[in-house]
C-alpha positions, 0 to 999 in steps of 0.5 A: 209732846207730839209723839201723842198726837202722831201716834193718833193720827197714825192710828186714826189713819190706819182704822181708816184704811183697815175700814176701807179694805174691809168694806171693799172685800164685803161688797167684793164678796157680796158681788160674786155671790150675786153674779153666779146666783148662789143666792137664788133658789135652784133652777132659778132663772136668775142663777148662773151655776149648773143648777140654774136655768139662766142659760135656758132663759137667756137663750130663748130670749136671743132667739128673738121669736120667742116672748120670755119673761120671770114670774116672781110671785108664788102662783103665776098667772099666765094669759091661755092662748094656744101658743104660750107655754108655761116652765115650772122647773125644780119641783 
């Protein structure tokens, strides 16, 4: 009689590994998705692949004399002084 209960036992064991290796391999993929920014539209900021501009972004803020930042609503509104310059890019 306890070839029923090892079978259960292996069985639940199993269902949990099988749960773990799934759950990584969707936060793995769910990862790399976020970190080259496909998930972003294109010429965003926050995309890292050829049709983003987040090496632009990134160079501009090491140069260290330069103020930038990311405007995430649909109509930015930018302080109009003489040396501020507004990107919109992709349009």
């Amino acid at each position: 009689m306890p070839e029923p209960r090892i079978r259960q036992a292996a069985a639940r064991w199993l269902a949990g590994v099988a749960f773990v290796v799934s759950a990584y391999a969707v936060w793995t993929l769910i990862s790399l998705r976020l970190q080259t920014g496909e998930d972003y539209p294109a010429y965003s900021s926050l995309r890292a692949d050829p049709i983003g501009t987040k090496a632009l972004f990134e160079s501009l803020e090491l140069l260290g004399s330069v103020e930038v930042s990311r405007s995430f609503t649909s109509r930015p509104r930018v302080h109009r002084a003489p040396d501020t310059a507004l990107l919109v890019l992709g349009l």
